[in-house]
Backbone and ligand atoms as CSV (ligand in chain L), in Angstrom:
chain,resi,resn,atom,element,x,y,z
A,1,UNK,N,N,163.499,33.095,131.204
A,1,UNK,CA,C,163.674,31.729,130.700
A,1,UNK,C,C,164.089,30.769,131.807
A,2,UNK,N,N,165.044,31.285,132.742
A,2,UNK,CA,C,165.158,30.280,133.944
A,2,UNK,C,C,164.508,29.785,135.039
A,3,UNK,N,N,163.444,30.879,135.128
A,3,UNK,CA,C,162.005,30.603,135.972
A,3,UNK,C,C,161.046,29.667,135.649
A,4,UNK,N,N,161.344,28.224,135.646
A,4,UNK,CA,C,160.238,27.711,135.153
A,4,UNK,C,C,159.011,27.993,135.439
A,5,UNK,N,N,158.748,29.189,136.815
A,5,UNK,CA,C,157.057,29.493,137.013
A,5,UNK,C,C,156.500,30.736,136.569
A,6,UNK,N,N,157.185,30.929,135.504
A,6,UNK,CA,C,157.137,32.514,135.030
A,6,UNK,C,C,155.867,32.528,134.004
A,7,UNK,N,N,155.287,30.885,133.267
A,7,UNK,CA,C,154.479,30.963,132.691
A,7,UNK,C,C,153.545,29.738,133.243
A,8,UNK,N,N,151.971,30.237,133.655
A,8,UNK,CA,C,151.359,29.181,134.206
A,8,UNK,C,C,151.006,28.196,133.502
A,9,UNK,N,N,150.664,27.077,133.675
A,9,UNK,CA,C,150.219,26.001,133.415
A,9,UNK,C,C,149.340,25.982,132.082
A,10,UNK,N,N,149.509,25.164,130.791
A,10,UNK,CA,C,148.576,25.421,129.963
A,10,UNK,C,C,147.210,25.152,129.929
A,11,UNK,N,N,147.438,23.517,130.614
A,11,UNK,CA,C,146.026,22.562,131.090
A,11,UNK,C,C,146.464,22.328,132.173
A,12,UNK,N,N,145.790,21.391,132.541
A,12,UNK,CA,C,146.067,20.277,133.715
A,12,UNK,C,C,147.215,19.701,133.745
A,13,UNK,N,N,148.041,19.072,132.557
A,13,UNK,CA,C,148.865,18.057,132.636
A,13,UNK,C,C,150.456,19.086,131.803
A,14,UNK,N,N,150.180,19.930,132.022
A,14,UNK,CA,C,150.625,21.053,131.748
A,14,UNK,C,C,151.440,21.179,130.107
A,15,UNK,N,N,150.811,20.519,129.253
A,15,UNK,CA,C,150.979,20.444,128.061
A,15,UNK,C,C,150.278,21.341,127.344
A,16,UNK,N,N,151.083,21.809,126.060
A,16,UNK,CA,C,150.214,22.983,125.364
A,16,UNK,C,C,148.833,22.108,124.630
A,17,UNK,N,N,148.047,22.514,124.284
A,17,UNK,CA,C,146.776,21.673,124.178
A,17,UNK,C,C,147.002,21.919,122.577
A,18,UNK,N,N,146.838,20.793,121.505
A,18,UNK,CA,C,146.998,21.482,120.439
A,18,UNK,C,C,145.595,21.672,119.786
A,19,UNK,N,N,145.671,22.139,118.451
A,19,UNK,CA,C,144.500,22.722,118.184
A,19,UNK,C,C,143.364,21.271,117.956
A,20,UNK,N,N,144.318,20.025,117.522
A,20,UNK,CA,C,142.610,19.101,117.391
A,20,UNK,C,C,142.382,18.827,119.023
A,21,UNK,N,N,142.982,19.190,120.127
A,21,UNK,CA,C,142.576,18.716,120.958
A,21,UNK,C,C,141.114,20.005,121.486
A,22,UNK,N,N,141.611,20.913,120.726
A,22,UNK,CA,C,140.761,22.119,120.956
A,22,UNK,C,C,139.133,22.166,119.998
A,23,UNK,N,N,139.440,21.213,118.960
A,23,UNK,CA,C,138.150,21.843,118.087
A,23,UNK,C,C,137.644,20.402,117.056
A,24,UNK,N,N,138.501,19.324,117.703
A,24,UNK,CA,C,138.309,17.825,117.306
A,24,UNK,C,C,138.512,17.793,115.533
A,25,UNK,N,N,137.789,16.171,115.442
A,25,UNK,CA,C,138.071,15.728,114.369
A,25,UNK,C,C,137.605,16.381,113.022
A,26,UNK,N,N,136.459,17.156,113.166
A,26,UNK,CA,C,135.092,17.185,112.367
A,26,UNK,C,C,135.726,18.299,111.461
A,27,UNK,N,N,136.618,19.499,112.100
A,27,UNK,CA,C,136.756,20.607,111.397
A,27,UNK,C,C,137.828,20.172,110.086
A,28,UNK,N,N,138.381,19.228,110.184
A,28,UNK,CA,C,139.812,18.718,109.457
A,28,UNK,C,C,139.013,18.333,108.300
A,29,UNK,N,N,138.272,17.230,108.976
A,29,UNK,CA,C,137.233,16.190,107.667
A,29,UNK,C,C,136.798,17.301,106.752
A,30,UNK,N,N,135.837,18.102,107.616
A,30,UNK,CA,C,135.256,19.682,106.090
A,30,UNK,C,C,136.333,19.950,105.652
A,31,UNK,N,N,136.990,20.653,106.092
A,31,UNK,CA,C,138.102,21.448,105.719
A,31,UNK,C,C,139.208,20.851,103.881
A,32,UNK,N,N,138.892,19.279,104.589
A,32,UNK,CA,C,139.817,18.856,103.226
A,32,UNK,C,C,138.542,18.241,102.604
A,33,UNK,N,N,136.797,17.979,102.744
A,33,UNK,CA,C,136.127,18.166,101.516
A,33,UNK,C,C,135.837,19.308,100.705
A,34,UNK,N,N,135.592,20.384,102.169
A,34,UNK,CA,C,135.640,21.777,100.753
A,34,UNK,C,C,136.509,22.124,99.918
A,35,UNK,N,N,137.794,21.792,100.760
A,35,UNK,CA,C,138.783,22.435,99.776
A,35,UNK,C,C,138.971,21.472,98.570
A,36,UNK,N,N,139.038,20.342,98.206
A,36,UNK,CA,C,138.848,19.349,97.118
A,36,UNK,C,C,136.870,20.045,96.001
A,37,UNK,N,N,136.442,20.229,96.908
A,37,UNK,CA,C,135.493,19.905,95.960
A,37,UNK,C,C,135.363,21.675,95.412
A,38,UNK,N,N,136.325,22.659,96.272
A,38,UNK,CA,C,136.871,23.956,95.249
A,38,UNK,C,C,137.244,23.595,94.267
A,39,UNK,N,N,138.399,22.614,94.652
A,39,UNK,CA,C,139.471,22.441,93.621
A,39,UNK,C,C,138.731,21.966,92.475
A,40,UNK,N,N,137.498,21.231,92.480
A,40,UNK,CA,C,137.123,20.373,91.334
A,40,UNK,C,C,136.456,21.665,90.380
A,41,UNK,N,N,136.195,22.503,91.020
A,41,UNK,CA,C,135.879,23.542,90.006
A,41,UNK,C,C,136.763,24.641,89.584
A,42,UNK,N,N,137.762,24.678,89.769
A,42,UNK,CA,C,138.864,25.391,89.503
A,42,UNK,C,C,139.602,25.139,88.449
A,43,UNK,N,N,139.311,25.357,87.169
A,43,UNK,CA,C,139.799,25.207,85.829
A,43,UNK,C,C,141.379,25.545,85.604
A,44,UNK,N,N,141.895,26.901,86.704
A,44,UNK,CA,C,143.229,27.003,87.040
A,44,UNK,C,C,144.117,25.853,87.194
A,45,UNK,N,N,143.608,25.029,87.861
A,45,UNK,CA,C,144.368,24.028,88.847
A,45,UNK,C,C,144.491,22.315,88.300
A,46,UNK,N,N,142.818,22.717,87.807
A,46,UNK,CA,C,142.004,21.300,88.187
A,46,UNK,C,C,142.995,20.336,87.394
A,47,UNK,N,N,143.487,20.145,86.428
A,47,UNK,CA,C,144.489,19.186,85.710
A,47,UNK,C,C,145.748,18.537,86.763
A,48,UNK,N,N,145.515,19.009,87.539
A,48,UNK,CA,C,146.771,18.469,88.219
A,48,UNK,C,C,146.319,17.564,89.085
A,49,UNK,N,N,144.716,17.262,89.257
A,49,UNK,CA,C,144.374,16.630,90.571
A,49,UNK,C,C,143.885,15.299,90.057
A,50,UNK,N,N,143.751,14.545,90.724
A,50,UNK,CA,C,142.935,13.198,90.511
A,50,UNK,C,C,141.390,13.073,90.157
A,51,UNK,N,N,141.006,12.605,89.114
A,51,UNK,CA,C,139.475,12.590,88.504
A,51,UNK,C,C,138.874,12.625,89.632
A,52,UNK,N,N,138.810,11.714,90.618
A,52,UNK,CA,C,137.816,11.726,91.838
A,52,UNK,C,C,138.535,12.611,92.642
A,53,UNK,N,N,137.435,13.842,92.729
A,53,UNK,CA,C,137.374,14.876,93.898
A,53,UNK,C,C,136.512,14.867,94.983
A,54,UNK,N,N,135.536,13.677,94.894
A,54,UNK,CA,C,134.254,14.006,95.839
A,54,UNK,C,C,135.062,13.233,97.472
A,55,UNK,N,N,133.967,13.302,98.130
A,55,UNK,CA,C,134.233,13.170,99.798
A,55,UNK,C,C,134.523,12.003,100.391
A,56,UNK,N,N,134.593,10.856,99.693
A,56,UNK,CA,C,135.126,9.781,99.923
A,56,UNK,C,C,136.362,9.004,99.133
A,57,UNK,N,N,136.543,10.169,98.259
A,57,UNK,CA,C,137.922,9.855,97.451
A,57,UNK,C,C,139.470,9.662,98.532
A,58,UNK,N,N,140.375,9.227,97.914
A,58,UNK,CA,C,141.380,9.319,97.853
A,58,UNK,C,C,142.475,10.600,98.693
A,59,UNK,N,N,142.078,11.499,97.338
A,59,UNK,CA,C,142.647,12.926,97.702
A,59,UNK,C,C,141.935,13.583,98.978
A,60,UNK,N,N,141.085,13.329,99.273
A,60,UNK,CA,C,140.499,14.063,100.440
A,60,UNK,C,C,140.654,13.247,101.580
A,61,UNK,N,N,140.696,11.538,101.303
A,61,UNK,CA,C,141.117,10.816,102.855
A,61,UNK,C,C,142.683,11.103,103.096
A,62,UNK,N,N,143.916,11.538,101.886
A,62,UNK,CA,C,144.576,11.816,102.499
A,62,UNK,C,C,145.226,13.406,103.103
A,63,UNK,N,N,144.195,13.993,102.328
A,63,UNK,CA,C,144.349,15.723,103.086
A,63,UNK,C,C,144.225,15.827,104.938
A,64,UNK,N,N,142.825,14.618,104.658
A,64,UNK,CA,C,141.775,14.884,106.588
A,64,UNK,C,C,142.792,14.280,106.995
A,65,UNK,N,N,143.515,13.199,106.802
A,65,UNK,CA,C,144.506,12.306,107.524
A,65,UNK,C,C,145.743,13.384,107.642
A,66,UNK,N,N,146.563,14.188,106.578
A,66,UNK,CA,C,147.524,14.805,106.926
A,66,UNK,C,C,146.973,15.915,107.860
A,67,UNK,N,N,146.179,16.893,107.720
A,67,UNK,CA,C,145.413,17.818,108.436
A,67,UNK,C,C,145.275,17.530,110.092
A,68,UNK,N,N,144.631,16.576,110.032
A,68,UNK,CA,C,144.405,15.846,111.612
A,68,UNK,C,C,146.077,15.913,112.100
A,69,UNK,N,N,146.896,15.401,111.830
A,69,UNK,CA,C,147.853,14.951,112.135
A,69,UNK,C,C,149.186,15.955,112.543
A,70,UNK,N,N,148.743,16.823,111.095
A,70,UNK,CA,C,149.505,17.950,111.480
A,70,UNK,C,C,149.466,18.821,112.797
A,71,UNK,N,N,147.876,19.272,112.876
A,71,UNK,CA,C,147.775,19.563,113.972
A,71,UNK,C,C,147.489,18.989,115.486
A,72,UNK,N,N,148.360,17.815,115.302
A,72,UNK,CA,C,147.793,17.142,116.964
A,72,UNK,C,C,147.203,15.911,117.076
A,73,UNK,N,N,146.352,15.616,115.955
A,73,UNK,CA,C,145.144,14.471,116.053
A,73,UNK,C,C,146.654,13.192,115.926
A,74,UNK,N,N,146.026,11.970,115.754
A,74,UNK,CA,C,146.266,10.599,115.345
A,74,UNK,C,C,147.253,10.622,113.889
A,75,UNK,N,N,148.297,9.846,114.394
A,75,UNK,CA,C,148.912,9.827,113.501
A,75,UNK,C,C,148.540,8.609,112.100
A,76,UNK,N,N,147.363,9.157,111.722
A,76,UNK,CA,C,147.197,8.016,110.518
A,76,UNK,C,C,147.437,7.787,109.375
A,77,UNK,N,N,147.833,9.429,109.081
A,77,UNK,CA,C,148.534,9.633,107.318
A,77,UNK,C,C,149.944,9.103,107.543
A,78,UNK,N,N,150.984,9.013,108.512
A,78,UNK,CA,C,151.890,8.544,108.630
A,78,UNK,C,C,151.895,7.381,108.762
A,79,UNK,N,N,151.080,6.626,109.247
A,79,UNK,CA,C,151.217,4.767,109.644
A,79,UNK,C,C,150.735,4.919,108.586
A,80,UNK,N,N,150.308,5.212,107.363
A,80,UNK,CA,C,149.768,4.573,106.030
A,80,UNK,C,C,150.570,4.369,105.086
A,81,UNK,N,N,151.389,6.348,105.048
A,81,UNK,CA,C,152.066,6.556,104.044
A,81,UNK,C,C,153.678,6.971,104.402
A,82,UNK,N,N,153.730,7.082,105.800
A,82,UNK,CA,C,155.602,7.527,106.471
A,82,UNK,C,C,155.103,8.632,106.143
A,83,UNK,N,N,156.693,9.394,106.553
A,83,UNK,CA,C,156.778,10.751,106.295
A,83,UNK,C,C,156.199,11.825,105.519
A,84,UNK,N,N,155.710,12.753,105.810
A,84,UNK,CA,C,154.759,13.479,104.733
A,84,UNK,C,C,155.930,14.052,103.613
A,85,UNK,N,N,156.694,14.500,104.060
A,85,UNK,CA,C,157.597,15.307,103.212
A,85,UNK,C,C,157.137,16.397,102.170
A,86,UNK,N,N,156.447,16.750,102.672
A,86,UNK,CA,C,155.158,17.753,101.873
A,86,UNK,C,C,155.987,18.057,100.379
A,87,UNK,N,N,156.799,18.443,100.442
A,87,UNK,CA,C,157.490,19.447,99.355
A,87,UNK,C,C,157.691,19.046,98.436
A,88,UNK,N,N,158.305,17.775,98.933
A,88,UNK,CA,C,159.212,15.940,97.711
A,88,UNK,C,C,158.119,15.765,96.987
A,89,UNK,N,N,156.856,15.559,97.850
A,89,UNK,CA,C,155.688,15.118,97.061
A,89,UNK,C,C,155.296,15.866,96.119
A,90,UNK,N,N,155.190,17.247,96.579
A,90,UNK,CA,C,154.911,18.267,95.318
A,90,UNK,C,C,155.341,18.208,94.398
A,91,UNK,N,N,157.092,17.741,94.744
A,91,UNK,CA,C,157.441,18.013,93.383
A,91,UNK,C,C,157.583,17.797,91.777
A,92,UNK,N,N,156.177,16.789,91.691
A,92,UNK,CA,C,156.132,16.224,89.870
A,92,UNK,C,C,154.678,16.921,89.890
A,93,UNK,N,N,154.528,17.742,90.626
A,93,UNK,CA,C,153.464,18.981,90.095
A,93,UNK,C,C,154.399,20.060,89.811
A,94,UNK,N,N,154.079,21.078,88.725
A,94,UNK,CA,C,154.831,22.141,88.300
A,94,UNK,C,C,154.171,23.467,89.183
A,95,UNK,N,N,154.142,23.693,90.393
A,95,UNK,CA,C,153.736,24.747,91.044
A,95,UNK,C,C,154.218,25.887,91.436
A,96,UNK,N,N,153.684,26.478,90.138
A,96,UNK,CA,C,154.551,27.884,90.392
A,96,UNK,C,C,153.699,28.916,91.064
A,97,UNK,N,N,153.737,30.504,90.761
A,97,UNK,CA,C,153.258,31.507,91.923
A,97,UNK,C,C,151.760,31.381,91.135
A,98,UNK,N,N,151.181,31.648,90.386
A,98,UNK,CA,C,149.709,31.701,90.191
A,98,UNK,C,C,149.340,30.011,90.411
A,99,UNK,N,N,149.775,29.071,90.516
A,99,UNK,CA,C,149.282,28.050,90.823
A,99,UNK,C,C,148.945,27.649,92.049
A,100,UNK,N,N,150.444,28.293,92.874
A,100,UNK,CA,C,149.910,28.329,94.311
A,100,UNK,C,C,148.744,29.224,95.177
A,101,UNK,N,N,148.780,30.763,94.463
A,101,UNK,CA,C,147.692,31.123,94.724
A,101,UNK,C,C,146.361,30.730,94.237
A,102,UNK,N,N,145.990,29.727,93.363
A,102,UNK,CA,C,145.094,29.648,92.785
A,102,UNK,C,C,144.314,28.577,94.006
A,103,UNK,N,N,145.198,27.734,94.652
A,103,UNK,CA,C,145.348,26.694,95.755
A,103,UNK,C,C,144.560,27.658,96.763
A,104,UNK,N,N,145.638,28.166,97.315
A,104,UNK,CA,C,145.271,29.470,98.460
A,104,UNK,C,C,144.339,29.917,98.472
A,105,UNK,N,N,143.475,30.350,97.186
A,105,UNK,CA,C,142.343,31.036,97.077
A,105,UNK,C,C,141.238,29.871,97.777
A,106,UNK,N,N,141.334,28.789,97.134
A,106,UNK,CA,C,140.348,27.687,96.913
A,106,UNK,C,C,140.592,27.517,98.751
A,107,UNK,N,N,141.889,26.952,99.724
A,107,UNK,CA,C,141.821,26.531,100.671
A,107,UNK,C,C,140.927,27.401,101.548
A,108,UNK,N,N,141.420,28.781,100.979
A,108,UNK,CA,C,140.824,29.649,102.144
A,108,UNK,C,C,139.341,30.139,101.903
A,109,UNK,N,N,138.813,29.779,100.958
A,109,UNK,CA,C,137.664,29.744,100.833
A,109,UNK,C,C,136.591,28.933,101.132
A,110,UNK,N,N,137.690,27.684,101.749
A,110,UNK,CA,C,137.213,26.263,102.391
A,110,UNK,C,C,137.118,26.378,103.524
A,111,UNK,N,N,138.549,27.630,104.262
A,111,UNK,CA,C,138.130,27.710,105.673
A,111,UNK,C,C,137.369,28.378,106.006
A,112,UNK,N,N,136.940,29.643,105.171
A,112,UNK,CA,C,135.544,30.488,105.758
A,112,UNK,C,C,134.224,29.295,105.811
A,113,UNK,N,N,133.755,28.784,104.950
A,113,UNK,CA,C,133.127,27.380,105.064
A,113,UNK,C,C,132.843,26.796,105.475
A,114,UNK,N,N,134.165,26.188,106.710
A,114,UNK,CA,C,134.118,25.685,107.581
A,114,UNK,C,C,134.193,26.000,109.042
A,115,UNK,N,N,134.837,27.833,109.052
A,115,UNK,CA,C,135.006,28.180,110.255
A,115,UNK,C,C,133.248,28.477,110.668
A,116,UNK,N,N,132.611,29.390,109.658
A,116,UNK,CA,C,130.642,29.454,109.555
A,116,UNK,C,C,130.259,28.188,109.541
A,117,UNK,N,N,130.825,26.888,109.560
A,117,UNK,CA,C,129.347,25.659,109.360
A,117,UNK,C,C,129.965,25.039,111.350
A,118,UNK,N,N,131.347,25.284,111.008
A,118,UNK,CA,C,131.547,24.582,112.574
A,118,UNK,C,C,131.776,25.187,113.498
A,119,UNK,N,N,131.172,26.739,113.561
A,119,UNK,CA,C,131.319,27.504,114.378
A,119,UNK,C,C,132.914,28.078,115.008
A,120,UNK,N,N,133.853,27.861,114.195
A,120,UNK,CA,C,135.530,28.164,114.897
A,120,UNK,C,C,135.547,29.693,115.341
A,121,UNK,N,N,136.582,29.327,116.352
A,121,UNK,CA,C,136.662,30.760,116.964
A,121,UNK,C,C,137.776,31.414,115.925
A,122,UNK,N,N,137.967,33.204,116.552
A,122,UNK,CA,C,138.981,33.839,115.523
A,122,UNK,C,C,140.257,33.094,115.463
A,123,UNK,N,N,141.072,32.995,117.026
A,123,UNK,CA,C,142.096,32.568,117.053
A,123,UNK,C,C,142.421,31.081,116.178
A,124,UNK,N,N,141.523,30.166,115.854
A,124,UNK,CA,C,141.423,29.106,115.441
A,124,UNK,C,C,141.465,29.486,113.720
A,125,UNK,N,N,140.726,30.369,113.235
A,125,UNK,CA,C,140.658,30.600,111.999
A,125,UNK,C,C,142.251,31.498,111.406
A,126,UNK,N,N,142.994,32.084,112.069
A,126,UNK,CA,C,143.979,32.302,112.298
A,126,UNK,C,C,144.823,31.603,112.171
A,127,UNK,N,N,144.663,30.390,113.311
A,127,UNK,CA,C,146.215,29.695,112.901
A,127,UNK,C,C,146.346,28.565,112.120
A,128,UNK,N,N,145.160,28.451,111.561
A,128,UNK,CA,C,144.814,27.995,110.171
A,128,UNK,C,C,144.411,28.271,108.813
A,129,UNK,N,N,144.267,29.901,109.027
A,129,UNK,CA,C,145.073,30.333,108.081
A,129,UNK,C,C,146.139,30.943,107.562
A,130,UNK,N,N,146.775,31.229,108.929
A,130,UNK,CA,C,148.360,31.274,108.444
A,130,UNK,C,C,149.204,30.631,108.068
A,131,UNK,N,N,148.864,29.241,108.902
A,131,UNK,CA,C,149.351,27.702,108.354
A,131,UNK,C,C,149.380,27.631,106.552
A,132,UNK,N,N,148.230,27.441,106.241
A,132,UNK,CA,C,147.805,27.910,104.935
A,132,UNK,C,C,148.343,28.437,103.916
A,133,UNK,N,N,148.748,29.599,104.254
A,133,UNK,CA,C,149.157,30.449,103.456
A,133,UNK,C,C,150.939,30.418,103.854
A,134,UNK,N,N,151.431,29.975,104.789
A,134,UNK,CA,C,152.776,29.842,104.705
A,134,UNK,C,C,153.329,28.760,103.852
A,135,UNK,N,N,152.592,27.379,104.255
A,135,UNK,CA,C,152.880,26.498,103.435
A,135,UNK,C,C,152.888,25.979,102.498
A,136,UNK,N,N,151.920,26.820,101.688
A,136,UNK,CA,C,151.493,26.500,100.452
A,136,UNK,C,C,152.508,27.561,99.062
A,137,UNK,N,N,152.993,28.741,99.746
A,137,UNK,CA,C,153.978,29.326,99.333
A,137,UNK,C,C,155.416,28.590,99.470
A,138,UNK,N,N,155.479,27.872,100.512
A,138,UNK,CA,C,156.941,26.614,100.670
A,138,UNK,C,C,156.678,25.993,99.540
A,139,UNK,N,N,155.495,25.287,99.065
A,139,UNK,CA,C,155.620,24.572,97.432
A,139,UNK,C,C,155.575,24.790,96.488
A,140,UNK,N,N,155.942,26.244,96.397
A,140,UNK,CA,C,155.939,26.292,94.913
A,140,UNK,C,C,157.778,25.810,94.443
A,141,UNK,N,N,157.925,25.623,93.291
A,141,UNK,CA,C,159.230,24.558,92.808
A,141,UNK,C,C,159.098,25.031,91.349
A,142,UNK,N,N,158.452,26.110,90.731
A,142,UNK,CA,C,158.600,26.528,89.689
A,142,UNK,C,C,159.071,28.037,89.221
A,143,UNK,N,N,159.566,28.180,88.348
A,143,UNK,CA,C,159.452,29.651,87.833
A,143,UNK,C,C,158.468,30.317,87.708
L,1,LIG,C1,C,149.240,24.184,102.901
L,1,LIG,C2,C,149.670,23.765,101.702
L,1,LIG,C3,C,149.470,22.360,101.216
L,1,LIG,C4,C,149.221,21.216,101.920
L,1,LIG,C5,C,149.104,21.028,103.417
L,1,LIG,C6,C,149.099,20.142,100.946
L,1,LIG,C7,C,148.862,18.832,101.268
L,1,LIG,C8,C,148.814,17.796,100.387
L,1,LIG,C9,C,148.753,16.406,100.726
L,1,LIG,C10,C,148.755,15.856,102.142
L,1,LIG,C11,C,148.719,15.706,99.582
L,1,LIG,C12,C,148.703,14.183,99.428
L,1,LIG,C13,C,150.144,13.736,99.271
L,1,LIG,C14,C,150.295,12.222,99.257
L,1,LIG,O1,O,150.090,11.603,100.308
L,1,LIG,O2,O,150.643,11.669,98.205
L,1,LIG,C15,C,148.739,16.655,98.488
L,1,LIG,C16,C,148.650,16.338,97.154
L,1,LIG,C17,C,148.633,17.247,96.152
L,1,LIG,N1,N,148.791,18.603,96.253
L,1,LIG,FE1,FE,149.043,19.624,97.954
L,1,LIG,N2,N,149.235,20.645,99.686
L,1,LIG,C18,C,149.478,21.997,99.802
L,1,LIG,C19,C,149.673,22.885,98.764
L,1,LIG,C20,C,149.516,22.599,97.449
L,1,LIG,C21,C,149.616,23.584,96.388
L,1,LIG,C22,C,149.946,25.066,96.548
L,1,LIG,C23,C,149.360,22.918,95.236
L,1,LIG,C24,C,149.338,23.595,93.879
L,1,LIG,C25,C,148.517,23.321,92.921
L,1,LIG,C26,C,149.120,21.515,95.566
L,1,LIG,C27,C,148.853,20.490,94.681
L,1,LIG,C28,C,148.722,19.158,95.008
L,1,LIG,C29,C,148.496,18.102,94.039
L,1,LIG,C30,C,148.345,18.281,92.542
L,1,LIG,C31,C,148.424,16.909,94.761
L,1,LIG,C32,C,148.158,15.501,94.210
L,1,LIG,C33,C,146.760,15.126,94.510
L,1,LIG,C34,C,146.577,13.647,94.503
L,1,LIG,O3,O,147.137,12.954,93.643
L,1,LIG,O4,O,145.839,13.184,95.370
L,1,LIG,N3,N,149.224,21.365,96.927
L,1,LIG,N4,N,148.801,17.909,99.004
């Protein structure tokens, strides 16, 4: 730990590169239409979401906006809406354990989707779907 040369350089400017700097805007944008337009067929879930599910809705400009953001991109879900506070927001949805997996199923069925249409590497499909699946277990707020 006291060696600062014990680990080389990440890039050039010796910053860790994050993942939108690695695989851009495009994978975020799919990522939160497939997973919305799962959701619209998901009879499990679907009551909890907003009538408009398609690709220029609402719910999906603010998934690509949190998505982007989370990982690295432009902070635009925040200059719109502040703080994400992921959890607060959840909470006047009743999301309990089959609700969240019902989510999980649908996201990660968005990222195979998208990792095959935009070509992502393993490591990339990885730390987006662990992301995934950690956080979506942080919201559940029900019995
Ligand atoms: C990785 C986990 C998750 C992420 C990153 C995530 C992200 C988001 C974001 C960014 C919003 C928009 C919030 C706003 O700006 O008002 C949202 C809304 C919502 N989320 Fe999640 N969410 C996750 C898990 C879940 C789970 C497990 C459920 C369970 C059913 C869920 C249900 C909802 C619902 C019902 C909305 C409201 C949709 C709307 O009115 O547009 N989310 N989520």
């Amino acid at each position: 730990m006291s060696d600062p040369t014990s680990n080389p350089p990440l890039n050039a400017s010796d910053k860790p590169v994050s993942l939108f700097q690695r695989i851009g805007e495009r994978p975020f944008a799919r990522l939160a239409e497939e997973l919305y337009r799962n959701i619209d067929g998901d009879a499990r879930i679907r009551r909890h979401f907003p009538e408009d599910l398609s690709a220029t809705s609402e719910a999906v400009r603010d998934m690509r906006e949190f998505l982007t953001q989370f990982f690295g991109g432009p902070g635009e879900y925040s200059a719109r809406k502040g703080h994400p506070r992921l959890r607060a927001r959840h909470m006047r949805f009743p999301i309990d354990q089959a609700a969240r997996d019902a989510w999980l199923d649908n996201a990660l069925r968005a990222l195979e989707t998208v990792v095959t249409s935009e070509r992502l590497d393993e490591p990339t499909r990885h730390e987006i779907g662990a992301y995934l699946i950690r956080t979506s277990q942080f919201m559940i707020n029900r019995e």
